[in-house]
C-alpha positions as CSV (number, residue, x, y, z in Angstrom):
1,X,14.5,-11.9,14.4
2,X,17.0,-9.1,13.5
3,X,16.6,-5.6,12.3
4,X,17.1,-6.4,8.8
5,X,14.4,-9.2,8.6
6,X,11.8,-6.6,10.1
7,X,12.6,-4.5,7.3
8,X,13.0,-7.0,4.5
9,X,9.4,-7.7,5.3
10,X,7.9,-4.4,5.6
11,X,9.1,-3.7,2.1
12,X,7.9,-7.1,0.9
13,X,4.6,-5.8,2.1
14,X,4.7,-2.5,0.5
15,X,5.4,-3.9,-2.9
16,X,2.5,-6.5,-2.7
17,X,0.6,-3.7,-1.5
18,X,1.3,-2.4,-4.7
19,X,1.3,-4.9,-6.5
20,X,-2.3,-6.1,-5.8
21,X,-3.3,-2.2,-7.6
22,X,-1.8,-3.3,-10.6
23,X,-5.0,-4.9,-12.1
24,X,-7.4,-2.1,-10.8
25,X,-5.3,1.0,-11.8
26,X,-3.7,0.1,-15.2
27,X,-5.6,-2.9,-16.6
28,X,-9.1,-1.6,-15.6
29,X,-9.9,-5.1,-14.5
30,X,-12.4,-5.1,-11.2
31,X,-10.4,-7.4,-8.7
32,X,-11.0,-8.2,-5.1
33,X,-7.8,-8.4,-4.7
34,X,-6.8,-4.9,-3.6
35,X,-7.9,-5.6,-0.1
36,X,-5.4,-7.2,0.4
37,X,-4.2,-3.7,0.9
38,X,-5.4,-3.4,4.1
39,X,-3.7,-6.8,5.6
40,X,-0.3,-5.7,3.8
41,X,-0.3,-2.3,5.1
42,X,-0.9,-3.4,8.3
43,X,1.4,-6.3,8.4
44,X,4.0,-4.0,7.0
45,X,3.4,-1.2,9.8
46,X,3.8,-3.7,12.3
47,X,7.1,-4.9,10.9
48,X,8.2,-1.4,10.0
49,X,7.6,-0.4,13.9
50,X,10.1,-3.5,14.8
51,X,12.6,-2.3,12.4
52,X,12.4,1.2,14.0
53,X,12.1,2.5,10.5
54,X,9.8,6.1,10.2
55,X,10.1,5.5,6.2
56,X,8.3,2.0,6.3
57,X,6.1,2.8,8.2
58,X,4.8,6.0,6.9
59,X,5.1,4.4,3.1
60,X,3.1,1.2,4.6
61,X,0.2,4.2,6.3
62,X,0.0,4.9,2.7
63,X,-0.3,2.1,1.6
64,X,-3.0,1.3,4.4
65,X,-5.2,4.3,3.0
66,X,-4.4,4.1,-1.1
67,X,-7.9,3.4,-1.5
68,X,-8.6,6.5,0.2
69,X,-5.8,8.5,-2.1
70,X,-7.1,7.0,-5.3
71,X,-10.5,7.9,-5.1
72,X,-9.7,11.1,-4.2
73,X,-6.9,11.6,-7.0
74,X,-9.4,10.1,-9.6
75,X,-12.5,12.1,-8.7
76,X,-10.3,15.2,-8.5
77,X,-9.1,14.3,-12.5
78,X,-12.8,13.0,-13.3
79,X,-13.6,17.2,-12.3
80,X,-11.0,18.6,-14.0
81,X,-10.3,16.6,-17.4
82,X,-13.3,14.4,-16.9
């Protein structure tokens, strides 16, 4: 496959790594679905490695460890505005 396929994929995977958050973070709906995260991220690191690309990867890291982020972001708002 070429370059531009490796990273056509990689950001595929980084928005469905997002999009799988939707229902969690802005509906407030509890769904399994956000690990899903973890195949994504991974997927999309793998792809973004082929592609040569230190922007996909390092976004699909993030992506990887958002549950990670998010806990600590909404504990952290919880302290201060909670």
């Amino acid at each position: 496959m070429s370059i531009n396929t490796y990273k056509k994929l990689s950001w595929i995977c980084i928005l469905l790594s997002i999009l799988v958050w939707i229902p969690n973070v802005v509906f407030q709906v509890a769904s399994p679905l956000w690990l899903s995260v973890y195949i994504f991220g991974t997927v999309g690191t793998v792809f973004g490695v082929f592609a040569k690309s230190y922007l996909l990867v390092i976004l699909n890291v993030i992506m990887f460890f958002s549950f990670f982020i998010l806990m600590a972001v909404f504990s952290l708002y919880e302290a201060y505005y909670g």
